[in-house]
Backbone as CSV, one residue per row, in Angstrom:
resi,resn,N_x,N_y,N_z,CA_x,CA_y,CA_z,C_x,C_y,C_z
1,UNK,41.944,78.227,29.512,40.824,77.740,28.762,40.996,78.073,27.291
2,UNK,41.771,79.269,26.776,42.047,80.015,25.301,42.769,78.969,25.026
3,UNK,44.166,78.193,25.735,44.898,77.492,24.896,44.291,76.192,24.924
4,UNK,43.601,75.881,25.863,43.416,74.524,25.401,41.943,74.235,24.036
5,UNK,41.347,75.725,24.329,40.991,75.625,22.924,41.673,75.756,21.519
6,UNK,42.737,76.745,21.042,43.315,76.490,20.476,43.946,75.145,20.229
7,UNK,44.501,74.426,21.224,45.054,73.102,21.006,44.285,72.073,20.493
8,UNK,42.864,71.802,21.221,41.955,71.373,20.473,42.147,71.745,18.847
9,UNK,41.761,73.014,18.311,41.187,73.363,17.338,42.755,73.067,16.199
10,UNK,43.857,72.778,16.977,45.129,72.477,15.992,45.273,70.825,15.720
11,UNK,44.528,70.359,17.241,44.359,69.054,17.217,43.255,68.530,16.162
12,UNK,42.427,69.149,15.800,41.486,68.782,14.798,41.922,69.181,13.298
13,UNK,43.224,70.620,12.722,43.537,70.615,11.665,44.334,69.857,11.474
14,UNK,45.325,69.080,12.886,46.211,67.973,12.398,45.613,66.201,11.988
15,UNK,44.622,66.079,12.523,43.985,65.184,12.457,43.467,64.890,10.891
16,UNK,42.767,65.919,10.411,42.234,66.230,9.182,43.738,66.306,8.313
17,UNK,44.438,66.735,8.058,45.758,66.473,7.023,46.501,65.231,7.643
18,UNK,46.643,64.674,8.434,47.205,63.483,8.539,47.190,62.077,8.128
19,UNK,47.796,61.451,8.237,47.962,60.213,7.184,46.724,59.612,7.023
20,UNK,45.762,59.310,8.279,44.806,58.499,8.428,43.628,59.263,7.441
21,UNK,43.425,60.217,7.723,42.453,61.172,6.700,42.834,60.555,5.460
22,UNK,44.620,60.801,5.433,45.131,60.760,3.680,44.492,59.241,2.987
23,UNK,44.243,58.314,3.854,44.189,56.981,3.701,42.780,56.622,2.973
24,UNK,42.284,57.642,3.742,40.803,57.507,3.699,40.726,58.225,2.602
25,UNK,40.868,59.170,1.672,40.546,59.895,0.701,41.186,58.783,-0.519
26,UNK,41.715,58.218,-0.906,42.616,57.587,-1.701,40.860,56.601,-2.136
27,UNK,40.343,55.434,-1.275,38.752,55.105,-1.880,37.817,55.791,-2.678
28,UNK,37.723,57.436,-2.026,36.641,57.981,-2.648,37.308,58.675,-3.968
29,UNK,38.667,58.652,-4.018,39.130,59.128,-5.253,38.749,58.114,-6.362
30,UNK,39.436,56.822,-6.086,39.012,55.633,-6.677,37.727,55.391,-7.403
31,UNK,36.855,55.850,-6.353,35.577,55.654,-6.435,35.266,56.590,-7.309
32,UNK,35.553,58.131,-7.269,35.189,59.133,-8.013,35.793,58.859,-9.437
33,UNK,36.723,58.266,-9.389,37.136,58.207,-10.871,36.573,57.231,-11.861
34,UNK,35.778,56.409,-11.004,34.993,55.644,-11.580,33.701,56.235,-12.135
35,UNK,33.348,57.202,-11.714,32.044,57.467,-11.585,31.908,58.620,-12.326
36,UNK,33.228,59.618,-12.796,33.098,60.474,-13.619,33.466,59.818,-15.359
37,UNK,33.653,58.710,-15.235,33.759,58.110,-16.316,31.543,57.783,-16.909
38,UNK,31.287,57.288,-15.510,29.610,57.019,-16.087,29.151,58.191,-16.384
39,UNK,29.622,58.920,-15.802,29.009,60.255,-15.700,28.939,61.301,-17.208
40,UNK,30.574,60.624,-17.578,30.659,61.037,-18.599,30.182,60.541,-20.283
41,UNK,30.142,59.113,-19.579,29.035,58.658,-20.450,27.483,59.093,-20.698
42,UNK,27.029,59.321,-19.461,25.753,59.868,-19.260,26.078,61.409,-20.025
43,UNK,26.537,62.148,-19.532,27.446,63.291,-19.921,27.225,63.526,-21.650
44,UNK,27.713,62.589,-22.547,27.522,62.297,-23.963,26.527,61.731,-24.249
45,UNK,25.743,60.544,-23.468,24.495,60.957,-24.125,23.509,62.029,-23.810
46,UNK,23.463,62.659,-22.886,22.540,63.866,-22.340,23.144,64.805,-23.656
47,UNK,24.714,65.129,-23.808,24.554,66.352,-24.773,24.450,66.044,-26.337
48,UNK,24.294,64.494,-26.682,23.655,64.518,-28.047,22.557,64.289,-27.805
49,UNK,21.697,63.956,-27.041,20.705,64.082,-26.583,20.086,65.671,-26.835
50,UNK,20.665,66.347,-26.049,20.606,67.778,-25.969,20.642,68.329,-27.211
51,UNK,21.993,68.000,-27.967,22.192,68.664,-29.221,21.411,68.303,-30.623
52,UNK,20.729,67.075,-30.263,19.823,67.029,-31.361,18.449,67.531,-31.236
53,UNK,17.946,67.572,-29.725,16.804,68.524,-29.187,16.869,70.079,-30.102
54,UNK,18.090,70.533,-29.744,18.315,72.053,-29.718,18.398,71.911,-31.270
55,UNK,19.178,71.002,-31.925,18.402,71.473,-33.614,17.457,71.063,-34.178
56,UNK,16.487,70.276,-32.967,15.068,70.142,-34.063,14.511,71.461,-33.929
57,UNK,14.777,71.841,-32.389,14.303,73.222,-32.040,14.538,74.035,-32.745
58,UNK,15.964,74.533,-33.187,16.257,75.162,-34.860,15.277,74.890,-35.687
59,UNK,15.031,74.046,-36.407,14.557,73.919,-37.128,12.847,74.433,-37.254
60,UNK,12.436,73.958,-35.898,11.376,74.394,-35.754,11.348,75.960,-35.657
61,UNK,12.054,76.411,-35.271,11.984,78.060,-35.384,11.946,78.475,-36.749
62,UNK,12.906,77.980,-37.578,13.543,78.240,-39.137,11.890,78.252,-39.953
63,UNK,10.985,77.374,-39.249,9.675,76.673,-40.208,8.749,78.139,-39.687
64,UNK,8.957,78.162,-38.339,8.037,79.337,-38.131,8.137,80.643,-38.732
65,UNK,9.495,81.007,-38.583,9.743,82.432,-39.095,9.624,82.389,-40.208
66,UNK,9.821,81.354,-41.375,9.256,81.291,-42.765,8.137,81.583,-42.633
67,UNK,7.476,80.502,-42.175,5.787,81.273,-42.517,5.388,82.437,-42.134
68,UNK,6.303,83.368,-41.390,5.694,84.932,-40.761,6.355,85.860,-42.134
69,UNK,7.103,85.177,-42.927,8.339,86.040,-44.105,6.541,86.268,-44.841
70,UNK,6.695,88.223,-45.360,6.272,88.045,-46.483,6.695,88.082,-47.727
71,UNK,6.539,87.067,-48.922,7.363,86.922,-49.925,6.482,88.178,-50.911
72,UNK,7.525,88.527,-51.830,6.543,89.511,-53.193,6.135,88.835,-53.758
73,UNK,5.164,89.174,-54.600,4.904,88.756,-55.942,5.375,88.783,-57.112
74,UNK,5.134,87.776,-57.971,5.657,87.886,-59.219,6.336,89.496,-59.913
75,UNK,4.934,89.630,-59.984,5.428,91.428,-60.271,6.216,92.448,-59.938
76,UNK,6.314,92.147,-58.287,7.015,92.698,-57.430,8.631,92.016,-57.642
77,UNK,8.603,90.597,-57.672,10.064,90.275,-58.275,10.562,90.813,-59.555
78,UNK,9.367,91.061,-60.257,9.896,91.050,-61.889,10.574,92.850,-61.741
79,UNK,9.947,93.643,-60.936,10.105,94.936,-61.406,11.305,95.488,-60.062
80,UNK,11.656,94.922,-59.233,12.667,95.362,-58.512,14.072,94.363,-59.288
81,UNK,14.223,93.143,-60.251,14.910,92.449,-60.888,15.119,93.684,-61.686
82,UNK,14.338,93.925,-62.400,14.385,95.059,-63.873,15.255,96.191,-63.071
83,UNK,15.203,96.934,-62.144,15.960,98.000,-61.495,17.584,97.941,-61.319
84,UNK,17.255,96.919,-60.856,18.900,96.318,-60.772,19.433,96.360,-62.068
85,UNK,19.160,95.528,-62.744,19.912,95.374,-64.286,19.862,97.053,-64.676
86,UNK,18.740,97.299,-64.457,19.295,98.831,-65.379,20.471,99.395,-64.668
87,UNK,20.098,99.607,-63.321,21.159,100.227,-62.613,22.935,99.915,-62.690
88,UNK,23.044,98.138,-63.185,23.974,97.439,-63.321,24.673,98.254,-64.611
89,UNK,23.693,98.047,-65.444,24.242,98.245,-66.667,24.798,99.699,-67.108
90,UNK,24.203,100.918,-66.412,24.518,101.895,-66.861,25.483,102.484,-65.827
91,UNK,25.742,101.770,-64.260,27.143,101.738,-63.743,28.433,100.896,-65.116
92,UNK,28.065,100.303,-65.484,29.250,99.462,-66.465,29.573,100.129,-67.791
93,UNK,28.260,101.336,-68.657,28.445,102.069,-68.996,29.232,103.615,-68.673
94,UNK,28.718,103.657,-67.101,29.816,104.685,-67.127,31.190,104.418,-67.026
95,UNK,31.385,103.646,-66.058,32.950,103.057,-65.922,33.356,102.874,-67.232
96,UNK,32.788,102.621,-68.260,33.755,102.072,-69.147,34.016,103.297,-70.420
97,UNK,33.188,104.161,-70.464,33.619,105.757,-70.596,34.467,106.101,-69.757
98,UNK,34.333,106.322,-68.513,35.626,106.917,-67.527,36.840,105.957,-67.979
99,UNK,37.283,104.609,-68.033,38.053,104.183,-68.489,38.703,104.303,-69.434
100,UNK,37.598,104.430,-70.338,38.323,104.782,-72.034,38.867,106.366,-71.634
101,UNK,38.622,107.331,-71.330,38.631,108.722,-71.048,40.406,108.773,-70.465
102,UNK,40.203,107.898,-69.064,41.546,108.091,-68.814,42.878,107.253,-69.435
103,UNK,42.281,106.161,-69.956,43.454,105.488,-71.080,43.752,106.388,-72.128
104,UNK,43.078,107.126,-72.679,43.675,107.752,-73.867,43.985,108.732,-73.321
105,UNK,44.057,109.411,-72.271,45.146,110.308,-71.340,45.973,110.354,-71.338
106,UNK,46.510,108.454,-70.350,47.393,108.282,-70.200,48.548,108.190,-71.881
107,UNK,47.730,107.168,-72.804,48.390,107.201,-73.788,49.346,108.729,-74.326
108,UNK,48.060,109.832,-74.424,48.383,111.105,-74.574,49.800,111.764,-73.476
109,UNK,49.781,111.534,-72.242,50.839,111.651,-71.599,52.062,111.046,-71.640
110,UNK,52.101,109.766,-71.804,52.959,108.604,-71.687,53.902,108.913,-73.412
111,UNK,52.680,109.135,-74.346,53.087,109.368,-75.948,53.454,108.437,-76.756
């Protein structure tokens, strides 16, 4: 009764890889290759579809989180602007003492 189940069960993996199966798969390939072509049409429009969704959606986020930004005021621009420049300027003052300092060093060394 074991082998003739086994035989069965070899009789059904030979059946399934054999020509007649093979015959039969060759249509639905056909067929499939047809159909991943619509598909893929569908495919391109769903993802510009998609991709112009997802950047209005950008955009719409970009509009929201602006309006949650709080901006300074005038004053508040004018006097953190003023910090900088000073700070700019008297980094460019020192460097350019330390510069002069070590050029006439070098001159002094070099002779």
């Amino acid at each position: 009764m074991a082998s003739m189940d086994v035989a069965k069960f070899f009789q059904k993996k030979s059946d399934q890889g054999g020509g007649g199966s093979g015959k039969g798969q060759k249509p639905p390939t056909r067929v499939k290759k047809a159909e991943p072509s619509r598909k893929a049409v569908r495919k391109a429009d769903e993802n510009q579809a998609s991709w112009l969704d997802k950047f209005r959606q950008y955009l719409r986020e970009v509009v929201y989180e602006l309006r949650r930004v709080v901006w300074p005021s005038r004053k508040e621009t004018l006097g953190t602007t003023s910090v900088v420049l000073v700070i700019v300027i008297l980094c460019g003052i020192f460097l350019g003492i330390v510069d002069l300092i070590l050029s006439r060093l070098i001159r002094v060394v070099i002779g």
